[in-house]
C-alpha positions in Angstrom: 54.6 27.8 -9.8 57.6 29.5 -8.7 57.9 33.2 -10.3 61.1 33.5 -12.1 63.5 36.0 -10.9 65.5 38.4 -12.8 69.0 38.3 -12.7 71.1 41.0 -11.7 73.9 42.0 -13.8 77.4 43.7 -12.8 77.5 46.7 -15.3 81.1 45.9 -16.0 82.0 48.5 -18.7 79.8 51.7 -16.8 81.7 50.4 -13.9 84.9 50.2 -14.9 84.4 54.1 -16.7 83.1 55.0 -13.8 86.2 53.9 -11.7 88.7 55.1 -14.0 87.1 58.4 -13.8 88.8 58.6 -10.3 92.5 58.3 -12.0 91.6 62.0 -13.0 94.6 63.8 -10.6 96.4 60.4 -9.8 97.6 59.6 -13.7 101.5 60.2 -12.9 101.1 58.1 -9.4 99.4 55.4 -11.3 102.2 55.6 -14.4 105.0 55.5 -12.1 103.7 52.7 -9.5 102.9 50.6 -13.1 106.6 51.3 -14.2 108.1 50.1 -11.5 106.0 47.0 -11.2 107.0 46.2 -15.0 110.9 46.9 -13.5 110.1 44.5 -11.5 109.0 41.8 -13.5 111.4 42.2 -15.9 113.9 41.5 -13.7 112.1 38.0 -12.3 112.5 37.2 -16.0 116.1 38.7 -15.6 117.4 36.5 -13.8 115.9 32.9 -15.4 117.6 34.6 -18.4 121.1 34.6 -16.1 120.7 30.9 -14.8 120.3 30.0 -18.5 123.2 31.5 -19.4 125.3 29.7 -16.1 123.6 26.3 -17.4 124.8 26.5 -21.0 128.2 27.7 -20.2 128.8 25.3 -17.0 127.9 22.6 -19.6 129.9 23.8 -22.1 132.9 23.7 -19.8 132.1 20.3 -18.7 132.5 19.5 -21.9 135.8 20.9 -22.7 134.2 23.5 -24.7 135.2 26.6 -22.3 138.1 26.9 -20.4 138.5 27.4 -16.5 139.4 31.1 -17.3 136.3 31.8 -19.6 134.2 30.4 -17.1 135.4 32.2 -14.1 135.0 35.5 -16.1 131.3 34.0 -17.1 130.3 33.2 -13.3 131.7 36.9 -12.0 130.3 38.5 -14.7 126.7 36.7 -14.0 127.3 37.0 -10.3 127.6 40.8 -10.6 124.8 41.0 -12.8 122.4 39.0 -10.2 124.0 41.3 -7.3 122.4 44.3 -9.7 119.1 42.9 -10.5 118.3 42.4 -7.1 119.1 45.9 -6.5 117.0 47.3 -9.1 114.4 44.6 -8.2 114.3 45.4 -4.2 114.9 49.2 -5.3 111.7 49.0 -7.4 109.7 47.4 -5.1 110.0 50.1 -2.6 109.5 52.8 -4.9 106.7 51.1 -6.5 104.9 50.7 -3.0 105.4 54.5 -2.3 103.5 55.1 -5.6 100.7 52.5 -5.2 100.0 53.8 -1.5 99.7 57.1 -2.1 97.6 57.0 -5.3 95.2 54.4 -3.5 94.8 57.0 -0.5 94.2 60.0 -3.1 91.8 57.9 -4.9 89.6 56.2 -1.8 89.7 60.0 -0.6 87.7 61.4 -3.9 85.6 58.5 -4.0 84.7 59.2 -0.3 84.0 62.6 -0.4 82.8 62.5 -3.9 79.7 60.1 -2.9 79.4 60.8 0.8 79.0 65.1 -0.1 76.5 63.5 -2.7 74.5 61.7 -0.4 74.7 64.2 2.3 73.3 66.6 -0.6 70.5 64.4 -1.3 66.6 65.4 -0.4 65.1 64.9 2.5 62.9 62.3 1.0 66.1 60.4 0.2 67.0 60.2 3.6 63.5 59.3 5.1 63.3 56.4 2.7 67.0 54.9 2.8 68.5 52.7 6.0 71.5 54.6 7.3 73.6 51.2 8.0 73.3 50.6 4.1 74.3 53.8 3.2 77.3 53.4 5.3 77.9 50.1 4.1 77.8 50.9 0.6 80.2 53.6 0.7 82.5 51.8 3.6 82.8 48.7 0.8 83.0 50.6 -2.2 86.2 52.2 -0.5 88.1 49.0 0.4 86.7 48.0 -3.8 88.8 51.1 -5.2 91.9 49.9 -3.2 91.5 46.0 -4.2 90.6 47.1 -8.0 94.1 49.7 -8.0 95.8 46.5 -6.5 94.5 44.0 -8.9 95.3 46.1 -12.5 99.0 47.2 -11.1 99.8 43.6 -9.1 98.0 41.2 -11.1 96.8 42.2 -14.4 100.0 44.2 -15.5 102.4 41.7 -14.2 100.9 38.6 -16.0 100.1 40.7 -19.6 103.8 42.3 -19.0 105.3 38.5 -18.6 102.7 36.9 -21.6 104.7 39.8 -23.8 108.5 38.8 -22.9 108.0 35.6 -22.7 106.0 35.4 -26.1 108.9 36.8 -27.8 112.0 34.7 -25.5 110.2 31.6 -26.3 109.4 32.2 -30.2 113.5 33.0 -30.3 114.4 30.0 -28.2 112.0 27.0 -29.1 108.4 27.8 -31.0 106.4 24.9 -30.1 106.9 25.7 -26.1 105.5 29.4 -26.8 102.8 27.9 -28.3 101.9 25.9 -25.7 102.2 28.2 -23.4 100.3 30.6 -25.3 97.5 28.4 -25.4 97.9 27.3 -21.7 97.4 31.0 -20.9 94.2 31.6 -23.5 92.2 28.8 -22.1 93.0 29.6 -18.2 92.3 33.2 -19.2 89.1 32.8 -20.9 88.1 29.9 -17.9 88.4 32.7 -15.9 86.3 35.3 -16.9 84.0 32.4 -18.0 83.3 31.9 -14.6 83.6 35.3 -13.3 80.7 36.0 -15.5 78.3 33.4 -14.7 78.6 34.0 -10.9 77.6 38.1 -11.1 74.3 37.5 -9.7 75.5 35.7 -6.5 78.2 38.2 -6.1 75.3 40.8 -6.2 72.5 39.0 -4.6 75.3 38.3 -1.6 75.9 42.2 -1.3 72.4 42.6 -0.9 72.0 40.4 1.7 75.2 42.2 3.3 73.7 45.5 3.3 70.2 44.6 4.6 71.9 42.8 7.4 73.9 45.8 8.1 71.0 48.0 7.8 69.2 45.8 10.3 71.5 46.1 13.2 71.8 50.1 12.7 68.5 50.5 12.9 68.2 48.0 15.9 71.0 49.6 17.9 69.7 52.9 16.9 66.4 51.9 18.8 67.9 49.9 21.7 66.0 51.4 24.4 62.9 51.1 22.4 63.6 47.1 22.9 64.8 47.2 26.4 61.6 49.2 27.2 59.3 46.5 25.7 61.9 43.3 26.6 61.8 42.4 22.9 65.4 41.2 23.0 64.5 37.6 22.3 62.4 38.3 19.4 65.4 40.9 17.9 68.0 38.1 18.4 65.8 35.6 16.4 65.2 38.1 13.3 68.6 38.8 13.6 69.3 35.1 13.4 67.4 34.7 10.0 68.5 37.7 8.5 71.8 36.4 8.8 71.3 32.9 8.1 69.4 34.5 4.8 73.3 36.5 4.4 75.2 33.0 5.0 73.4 31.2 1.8 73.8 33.8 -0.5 77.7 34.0 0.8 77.7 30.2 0.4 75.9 30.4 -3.1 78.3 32.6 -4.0 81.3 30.7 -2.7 80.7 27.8 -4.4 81.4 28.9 -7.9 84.9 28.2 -6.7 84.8 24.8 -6.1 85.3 24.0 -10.0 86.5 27.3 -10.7 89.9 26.5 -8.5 89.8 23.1 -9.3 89.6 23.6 -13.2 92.5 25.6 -12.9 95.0 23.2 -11.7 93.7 20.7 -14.5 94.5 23.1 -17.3 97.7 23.7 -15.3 99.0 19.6 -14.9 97.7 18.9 -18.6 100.1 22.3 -19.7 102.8 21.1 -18.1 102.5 17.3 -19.6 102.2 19.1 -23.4 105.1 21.2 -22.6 107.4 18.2 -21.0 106.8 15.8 -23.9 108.0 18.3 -27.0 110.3 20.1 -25.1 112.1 16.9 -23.7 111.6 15.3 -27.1 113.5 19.0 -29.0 116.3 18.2 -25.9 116.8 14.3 -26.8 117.1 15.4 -30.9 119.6 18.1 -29.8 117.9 21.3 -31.2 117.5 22.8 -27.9 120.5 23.4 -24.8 120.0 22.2 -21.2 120.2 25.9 -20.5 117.0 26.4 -22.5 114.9 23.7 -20.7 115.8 25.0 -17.4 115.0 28.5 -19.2 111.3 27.4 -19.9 110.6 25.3 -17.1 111.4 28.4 -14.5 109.8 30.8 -16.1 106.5 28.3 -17.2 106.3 27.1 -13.2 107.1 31.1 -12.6 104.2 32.1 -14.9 101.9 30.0 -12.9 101.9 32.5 -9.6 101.1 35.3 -12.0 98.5 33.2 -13.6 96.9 32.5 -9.9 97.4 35.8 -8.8 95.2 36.7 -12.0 92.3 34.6 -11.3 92.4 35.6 -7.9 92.8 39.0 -9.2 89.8 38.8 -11.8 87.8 37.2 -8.8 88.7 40.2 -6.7 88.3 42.4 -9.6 84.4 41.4 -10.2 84.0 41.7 -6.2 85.1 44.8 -6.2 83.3 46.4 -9.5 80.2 44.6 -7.5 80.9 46.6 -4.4 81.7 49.8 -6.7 78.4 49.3 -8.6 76.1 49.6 -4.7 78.0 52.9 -4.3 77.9 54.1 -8.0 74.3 53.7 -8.1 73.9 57.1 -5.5 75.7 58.8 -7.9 72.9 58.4 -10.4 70.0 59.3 -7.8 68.9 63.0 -8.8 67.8 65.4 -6.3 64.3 66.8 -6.7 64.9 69.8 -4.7 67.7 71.9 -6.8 68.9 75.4 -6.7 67.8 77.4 -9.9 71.0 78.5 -11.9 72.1 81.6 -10.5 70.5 81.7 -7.2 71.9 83.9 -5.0 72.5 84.2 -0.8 69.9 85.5 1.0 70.4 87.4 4.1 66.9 88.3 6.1 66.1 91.7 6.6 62.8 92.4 8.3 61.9 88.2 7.8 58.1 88.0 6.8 57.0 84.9 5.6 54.1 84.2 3.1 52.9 81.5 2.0 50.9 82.6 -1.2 48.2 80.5 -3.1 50.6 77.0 -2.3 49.5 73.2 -3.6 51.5 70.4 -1.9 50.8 66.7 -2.4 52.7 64.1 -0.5 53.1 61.1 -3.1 49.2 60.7 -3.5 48.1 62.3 -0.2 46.7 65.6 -0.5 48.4 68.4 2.4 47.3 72.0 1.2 45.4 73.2 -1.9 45.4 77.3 -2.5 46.7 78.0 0.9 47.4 81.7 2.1 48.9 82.9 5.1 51.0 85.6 6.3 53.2 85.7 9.2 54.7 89.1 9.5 58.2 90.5 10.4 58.7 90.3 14.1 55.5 88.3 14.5 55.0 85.9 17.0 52.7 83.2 15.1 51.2 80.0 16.3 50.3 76.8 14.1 48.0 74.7 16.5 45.6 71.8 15.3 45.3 68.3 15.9 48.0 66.0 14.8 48.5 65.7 10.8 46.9 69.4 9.8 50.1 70.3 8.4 51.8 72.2 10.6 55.1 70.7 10.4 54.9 70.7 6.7 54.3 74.3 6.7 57.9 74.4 8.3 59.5 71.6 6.1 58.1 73.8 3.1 59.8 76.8 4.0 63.2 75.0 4.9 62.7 73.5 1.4 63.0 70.0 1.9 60.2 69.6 -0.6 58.9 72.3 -3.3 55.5 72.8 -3.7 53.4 72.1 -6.5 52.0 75.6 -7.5 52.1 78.6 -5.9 55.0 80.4 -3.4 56.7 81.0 0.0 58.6 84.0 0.0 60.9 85.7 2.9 60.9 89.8 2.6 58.3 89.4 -0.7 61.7 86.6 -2.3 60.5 83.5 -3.7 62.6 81.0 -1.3 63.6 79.1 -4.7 65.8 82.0 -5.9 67.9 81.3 -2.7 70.6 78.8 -2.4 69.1 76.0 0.1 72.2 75.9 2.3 71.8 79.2 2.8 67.9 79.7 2.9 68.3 77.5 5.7 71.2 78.8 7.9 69.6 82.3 7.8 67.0 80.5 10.0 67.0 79.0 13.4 65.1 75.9 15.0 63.9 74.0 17.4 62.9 70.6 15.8 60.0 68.6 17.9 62.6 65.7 17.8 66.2 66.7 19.4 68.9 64.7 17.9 72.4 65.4 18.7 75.8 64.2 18.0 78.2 62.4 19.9 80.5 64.7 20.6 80.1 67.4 24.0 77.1 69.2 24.8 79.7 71.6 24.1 80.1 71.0 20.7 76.6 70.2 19.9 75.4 74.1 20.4 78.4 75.5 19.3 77.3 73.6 15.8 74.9 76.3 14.8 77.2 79.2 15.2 80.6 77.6 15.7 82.6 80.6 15.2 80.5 81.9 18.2 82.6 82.6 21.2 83.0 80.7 24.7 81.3 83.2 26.2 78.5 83.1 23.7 77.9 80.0 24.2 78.0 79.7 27.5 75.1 82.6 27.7 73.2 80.1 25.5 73.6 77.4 27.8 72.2 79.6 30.8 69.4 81.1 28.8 68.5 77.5 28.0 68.5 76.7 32.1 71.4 73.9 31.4 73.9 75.3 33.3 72.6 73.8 36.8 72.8 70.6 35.1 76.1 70.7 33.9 77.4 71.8 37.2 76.7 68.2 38.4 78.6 66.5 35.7 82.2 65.6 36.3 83.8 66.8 32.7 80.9 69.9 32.7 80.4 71.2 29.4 82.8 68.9 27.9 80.6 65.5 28.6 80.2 63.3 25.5 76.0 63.1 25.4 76.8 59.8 23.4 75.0 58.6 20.5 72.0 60.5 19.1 72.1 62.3 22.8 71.4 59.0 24.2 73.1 59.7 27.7 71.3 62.6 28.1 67.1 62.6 29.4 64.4 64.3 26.4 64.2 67.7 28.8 68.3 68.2 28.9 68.3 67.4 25.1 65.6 69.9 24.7 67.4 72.4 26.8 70.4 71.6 24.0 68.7 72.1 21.3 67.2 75.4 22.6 70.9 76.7 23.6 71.7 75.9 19.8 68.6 78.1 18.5 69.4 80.6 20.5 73.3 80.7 19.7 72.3 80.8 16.4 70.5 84.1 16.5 68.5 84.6 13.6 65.6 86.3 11.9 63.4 83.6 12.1 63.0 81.3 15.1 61.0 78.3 14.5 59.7 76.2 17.9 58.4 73.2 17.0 57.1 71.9 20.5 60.6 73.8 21.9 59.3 72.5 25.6 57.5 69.5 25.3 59.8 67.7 27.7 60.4 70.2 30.3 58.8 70.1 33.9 56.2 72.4 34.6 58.7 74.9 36.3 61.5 74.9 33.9 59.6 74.9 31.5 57.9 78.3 32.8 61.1 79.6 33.1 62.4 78.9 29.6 58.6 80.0 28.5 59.4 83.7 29.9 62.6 83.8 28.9 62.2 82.7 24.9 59.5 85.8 25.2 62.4 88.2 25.5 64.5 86.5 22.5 61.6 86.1 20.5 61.1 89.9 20.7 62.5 91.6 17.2 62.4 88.7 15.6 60.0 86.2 13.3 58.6 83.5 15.6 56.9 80.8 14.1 55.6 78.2 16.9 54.0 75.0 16.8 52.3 73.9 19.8 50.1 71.1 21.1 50.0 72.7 24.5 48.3 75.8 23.9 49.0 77.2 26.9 52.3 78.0 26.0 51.1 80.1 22.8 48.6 82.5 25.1 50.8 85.3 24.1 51.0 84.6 20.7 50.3 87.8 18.5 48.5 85.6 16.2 47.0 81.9 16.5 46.4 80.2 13.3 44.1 76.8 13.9 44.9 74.2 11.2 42.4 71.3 9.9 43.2 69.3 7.2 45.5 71.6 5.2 43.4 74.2 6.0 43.1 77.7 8.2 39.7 77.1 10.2 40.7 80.0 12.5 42.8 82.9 13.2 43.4 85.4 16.0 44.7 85.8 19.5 44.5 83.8 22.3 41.2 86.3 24.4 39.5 87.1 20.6 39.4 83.1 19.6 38.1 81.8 23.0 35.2 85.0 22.9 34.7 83.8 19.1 34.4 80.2 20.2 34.5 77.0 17.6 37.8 74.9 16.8 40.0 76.4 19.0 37.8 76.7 21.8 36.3 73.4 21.8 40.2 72.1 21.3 40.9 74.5 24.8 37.8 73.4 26.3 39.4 69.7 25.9 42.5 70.1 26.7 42.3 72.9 29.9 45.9 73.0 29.9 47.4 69.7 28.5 48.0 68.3 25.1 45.5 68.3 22.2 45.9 64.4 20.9 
C-alpha cells in the first residue's frame, strides 16, 4: 500500500510579511512607482471617457442636435485633451520605470546580502551538511522572485484593483446593470484564480525541489570532475544525471498542467461575460435609456479590462511562483547557528598564545571524540598531534577555531575562555595550514594576499619565496597574476600546498597551525620548506599535525593520540627510549605515513 505523502504548503501570509519586510528603506520608491502606475491607468480610462464624449456629440450633430461650430470646438477641444493624456501617460511611464528599477535593484540587493551574510555566518556543521549548488540556487531564485513579486503588485495587481474602482463608480453613473455584470465577471475570474493558485502549491513546491536537487547534482559533479575522469565514470554520471532530470521534467510537467483548465476556464467566464453584458446593454440601447456613446464607453473599457484581468492571473500565477521561490530562501533565515558569540564578547589579540585545553567533553551527534581531556601547549611551543587516523587530532583544531563548542569543560588562549572572544576574530588572530588546500579562482596572487590583504607587494612576494613558489611562477606566462582556476584546479596538490603555506606565513600570527603543511611536496622541497618553517615557527605557538613523523623530530613536544585520548607524550629521543605507541607506530612506518 502506497504511504501517503504530506503535502507541502506555500506559507503565504509568513511569506508575504516576510517580503514586505524588504520595503523597509524603499517605501518612497515603491509609493512613487505605484503613483505613477495609477497616472497611468487613469489615463487608459481617460481617454475611453474622450471617445464617448466624440461619439455622443458626433451623433448629436448628425442629428441636427449640434451645430458645425459646436462640434468643431468639441473635436479641438477633445483633440487637445488626447494630445495631453498621452503626454502625461508616456510621461508617467518613464518616470514610473525609473522608480520600479531602482526600488527592485535596492530590494534584490538587501535580500542578497541579507541571506547570503546569513548563510556565510552559518556553522560549520551547516555547511558540511548542505549542497552548495542548492544554496546557490535558492538564493539566485529567490532574487529574480523579489523582482517578479515587485512587478506583479505595481503592474498587475494595482492596475486591475485601480481600474475595478473607476470603473465601479463610471458604470453605476452610466448604466447599473453593466457594472454589475462586470462586477461579477471580475469576482468569479478573481476567486477562479486564486482557486487554482491554491490547489497547485504543492507542485509548485515539489517542482522547486526537484530544481534544486538537480542543481545541486551537477555542482557537486563538476566540483569532482577529475574524480570521474580518473575512474572513466562519465557514462554512469550522464545516466544519473539523465534521471535526475527526467525526475525535474515531471514535476515541471505536474506542475504545468494545472494550466490547462486554469487558462481555459478563463476565457469561458470571459465569452459568457461578454454575452450577459451584450444582451442588457443592447437591450437599455434599443429602449433608448442609454447613448451610443455609452455603449462604445463600456465595450472599450470591458474588452480593456480583460488585459488587466489576464495580466492578473498571470500575475497571481507569477505571484505564487515567486512567494514559492521566496519561501526556499526564507527558510535559511530561520536556521539558528549553534555556535554564537556570548553578548559582549570582546576582540582578542594574542599575547604570549598558550593554549589549553582544560577538562573538555565533545560528542559528535552520538559519536563519542574526547571525555575530560587535558592538555597544554605552551607559548612558543612547538607541539605535535600524531595518531592514527580518527584520534582527534583535527578536532582538537576545529575546537579551538570554534566551529563546534564543546560540551563541558574549556579551551582558553593566554588562560581566556575562547567563548568570550568574537569568532571572526578568535580566528583571524590565528594562522593555518588546512590538510586540504582549497583556493579561489582568482591569482595565486590574490589567493595569499587573502590572509593579510593589506600586506604589501613586497610582503607577499617574501611569502611566495619562503614557500619555494617563486621557481614555479617564473615558468608561467602571466607569473603571479595566473588564475589557479576553480578550487585551485589548474594548479598540482604540491604548488597548492606551497599557496597555502605562503598564505600562513603572510599572515603572521601567534599561533601557526600545520595540519599535514607538506604532505604533497617532494622529498627535497619538502626538506627545504621543513628547515625553513623551523625558523618561522620560532617565537611563535606551533601546533602540528603529522602522519609523517619524520617531519615532527624536532618537535618540543609529541603528543600521541588514541581514541580521544593522550597515550603518550614527550620528544622525539625520550618517546622512542620509552618505547610503546609511538614507537611501535615509528617502528612501522621508518619514515613514511602512519595509515
Amino acid at each position: 500500500m502506497a504511504k501517503n505523502k504530506k503535502k507541502e504548503k506555500i506559507h503565504f501570509k509568513e511569506n508575504i510579511k516576510e517580503y514586505f519586510s524588504f520595503f523597509k528603506g524603499f517605501r518612497v520608491l515603491f509609493f512613487s512607482a505605484l503613483f505613477f502606475v495609477l497616472i497611468k491607468e487613469g489615463m487608459k480610462i481617460a481617454e475611453k471617457f474622450l471617445l464617448k464624449m466624440a461619439i455622443d456629440n458626433g451623433t448629436a450633430f448628425s442629428n441636427n442636435s449640434l451645430t458645425s461650430t459646436d462640434f468643431t470646438r468639441i473635436l479641438l477641444f477633445l483633440g487637445i485633451a488626447f494630445i495631453i493624456l498621452l503626454i502625461v501617460r508616456y510621461a508617467s511611464d518613464w518616470i514610473e520605470l525609473h522608480f520600479t528599477n531602482r526600488l527592485e535593484g535596492g530590494m534584490i540587493l538587501k535580500l542578497k546580502q541579507k541571506y547570503f551574510n546569513h548563510t556565510l555566518d552559518l556553522d560549520h556543521k551547516f555547511h558540511v551538511s548542505h549542497k552548495t549548488g542548492s544554496m546557490i540556487s535558492k538564493i539566485s531564485r529567490g532574487s529574480r522572485a523579489m523582482e517578479s513579486m515587485t512587478d506583479v503588485i505595481l503592474f498587475n495587481l494595482a492596475p486591475l484593483i485601480f481600474q475595478v474602482i473607476v470603473l465601479t463608480i463610471s458604470f453605476l453613473y452610466l448604466d447599473f446593470t453593466s457594472a454589475v455584470i462586470i462586477f461579477g465577471i471580475i469576482t468569479v475570474f478573481v476567486l477562479h484564480s486564486l482557486f487554482i493558485q491554491k490547489v497547485q502549491q504543492p507542485a509548485n513546491l515539489e517542482a522547486n525541489k526537484a530544481d534544486d536537487r538537480e542543481k545541486a547534482h551537477m555542482g557537486d559533479i563538476f566540483t569532482n570532475i577529475e574524480s570521474i575522469r580518473y575512474f572513466g565514470k562519465e557514462m554512469r554520471i550522464k545516466g544519473l544525471f539523465a534521471r535526475l532530470s527526467e525526475k525535474t521534467r515531471k514535476a515541471m510537467i505536474r506542475h504545468w498542467d494545472y494550466f490547462r483548465i486554469y487558462s481555459s476556464n478563463q476565457n469561458l467566464i470571459l465569452g459568457l461575460g461578454t454575452l450577459l453584458l451584450m444582451y442588457f446593454s443592447m437591450k437599455r440601447l434599443l429602449s433608448g435609456e442609454i447613448t451610443l456613446g455609452t455603449i462604445i464607453f463600456i465595450y472599450t473599457t470591458y474588452f480593456g479590462l480583460a488585459e488587466p484581468l489576464y495580466r492578473f492571473a498571470g500575475g497571481l500565477r507569477e505571484s505564487y511562483r515567486s512567494i514559492a521561490d521566496l519561501q526556499a530562501t526564507f527558510e535559511y533565515g530561520k536556521i539558528q547557528k549553534e555556535i554564537i558569540d556570548k553578548k559582549g564578547a570582546k576582540k582578542i589579540e594574542v599575547q604570549r598564545g598558550e593554549v589549553a585545553f582544560n577538562n573538555i567533553s565533545f560528542n559528535y551527534g552520538k559519536r563519542k571524540i574526547f571525555e575530560k581531556f587535558d592538555l597544554l601547549i605552551p607559548a612558543e611551543k612547538k607541539v605535535a598531534l600524531v595518531g592514527h587516523s580518527g584520534c582527534g587530532k583535527t578536532s582538537l583544531i576545529k575546537l579551538l577555531y570554534r566551529f563546534y563548542d564543546v560540551d563541558s569543560g574549556s579551551i582558553t588562549i593566554d588562560n581566556e575562555d575562547i567563548r568570550e572572544f568574537k569568532q571572526e576574530f578568535l580566528r583571524s588572530e590565528m594562522s593555518i595550514v588546512p590538510q586540504e588546500c582549497i583556493l579561489f579562482n582568482d591569482t595565486i596572487y590574490n589567493n595569499i594576499a587573502f590572509s593579510n590583504p593589506k600586506a604589501s607587494r613586497e610582503k607577499v612576494m617574501d611569502a611566495i619565496k619562503f614557500a619555494q613558489l617563486d621557481k614555479i611562477i617564473k615558468t608561467l606566462p602571466k607569473k603571479e597574476r595566473t588564475i589557479v582556476g576553480e578550487r585551485g584546479i589548474k594548479l598540482s596538490g604540491g604548488e597548492k600546498q606551497r599557496v597555502s603555506i605562503a598564505r600562513a606565513i603572510l599572515a603572521d600570527k601567534k599561533i601557526l597551525v600545520l595540519d599535514e603543511a607538506t604532505s604533497s611536496l617532494d622529498s627535497e622541497t619538502e626538506y627545504e620548506i621543513q628547515r625553513d618553517l623551523s625558523s618561522l615557527m620560532k617565537g611563535r605557538t606551533s601546533i602540528i599535525i603529522a602522519h609523517r613523523l619524520s617531519t615532527i623530530m624536532h618537535a618540543d613536544t609529541i603528543i600521541v593520540m588514541k581514541k580521544g585520548k593522550i597515550v603518550q607524550a614527550g620528544n622525539h629521543n625520550q618517546l622512542i627510549r620509552e618505547g610503546g605507541e609511538y614507537k611501535k607506530l615509528w617502528n612501522l612506518q621508518k619514515g613514511g605515513y602512519i595509515k
